[in-house]
N, C-alpha and C positions, 0 to 999 in steps of 0.2 A: 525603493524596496530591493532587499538583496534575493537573487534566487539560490536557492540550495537543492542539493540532491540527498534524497533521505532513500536508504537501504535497507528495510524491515524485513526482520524473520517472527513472525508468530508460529508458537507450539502449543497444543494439548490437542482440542479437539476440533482441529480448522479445517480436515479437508472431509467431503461430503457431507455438508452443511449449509452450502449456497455462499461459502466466505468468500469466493473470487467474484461471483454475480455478483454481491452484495458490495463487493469494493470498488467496482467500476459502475454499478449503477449509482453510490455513493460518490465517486467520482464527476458524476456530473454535474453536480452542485459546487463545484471545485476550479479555479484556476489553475490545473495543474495535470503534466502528465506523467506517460511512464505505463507501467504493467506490474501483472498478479499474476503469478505460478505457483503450484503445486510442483513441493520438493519431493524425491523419493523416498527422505525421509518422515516423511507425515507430517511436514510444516509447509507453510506459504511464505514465500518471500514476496514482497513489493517495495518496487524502485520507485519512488516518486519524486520530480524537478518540478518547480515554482516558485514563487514568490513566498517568502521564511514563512509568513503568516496564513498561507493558504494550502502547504503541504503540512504544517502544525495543526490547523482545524480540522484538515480533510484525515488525518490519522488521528485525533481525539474523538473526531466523530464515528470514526471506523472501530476503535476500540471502544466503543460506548455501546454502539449497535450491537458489537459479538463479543462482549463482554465475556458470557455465558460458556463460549466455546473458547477462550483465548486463556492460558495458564503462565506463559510467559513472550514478551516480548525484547527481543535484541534488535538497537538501533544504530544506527551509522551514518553520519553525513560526509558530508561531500561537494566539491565543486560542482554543478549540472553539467551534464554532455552536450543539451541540446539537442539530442539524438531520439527525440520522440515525439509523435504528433499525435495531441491526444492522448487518452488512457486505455490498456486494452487488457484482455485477458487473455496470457500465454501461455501455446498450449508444447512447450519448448525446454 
């Protein structure tokens, strides 16, 4: 299994709606890590590295959950860094 790094921006109605708790607590059902922030622009970005098949389900399921609050999403992969243990929520 190859790991990738996926680089998510969600906009419309994501932030003060539980979208970061919701992403790391989602997260835990996940092989996979990385972080959730809150842009200044009124979007969330998350970086997520794993295994192709387990940062693809953990953002299908995330989009499925906040369906309701999410208007558009931009994505971007990438090699992993490896530079994270675990999933957290950054408050950075």
């Amino acid at each position: 299994m190859v790991d990738i790094r996926k680089e998510v921006v969600f906009t419309g109605r994501v932030q003060g709606v539980g979208f970061r708790f919701t992403t790391r607590s989602l997260s835990r059902g996940f092989n996979v890590s990385g972080f959730v922030r809150n842009l200044p622009d009124g979007s969330v970005e998350l970086v997520a590295e794993g295994a192709a098949e387990e940062v693809e389900n953990f953002l299908d399921a995330l989009k499925e959950r906040m369906a309701d609050y999410i208007r558009d999403v931009r994505e971007r992969e990438g090699p992993p860094t490896g530079g994270y243990h675990g999933f957290e929520v950054a408050f950075h």
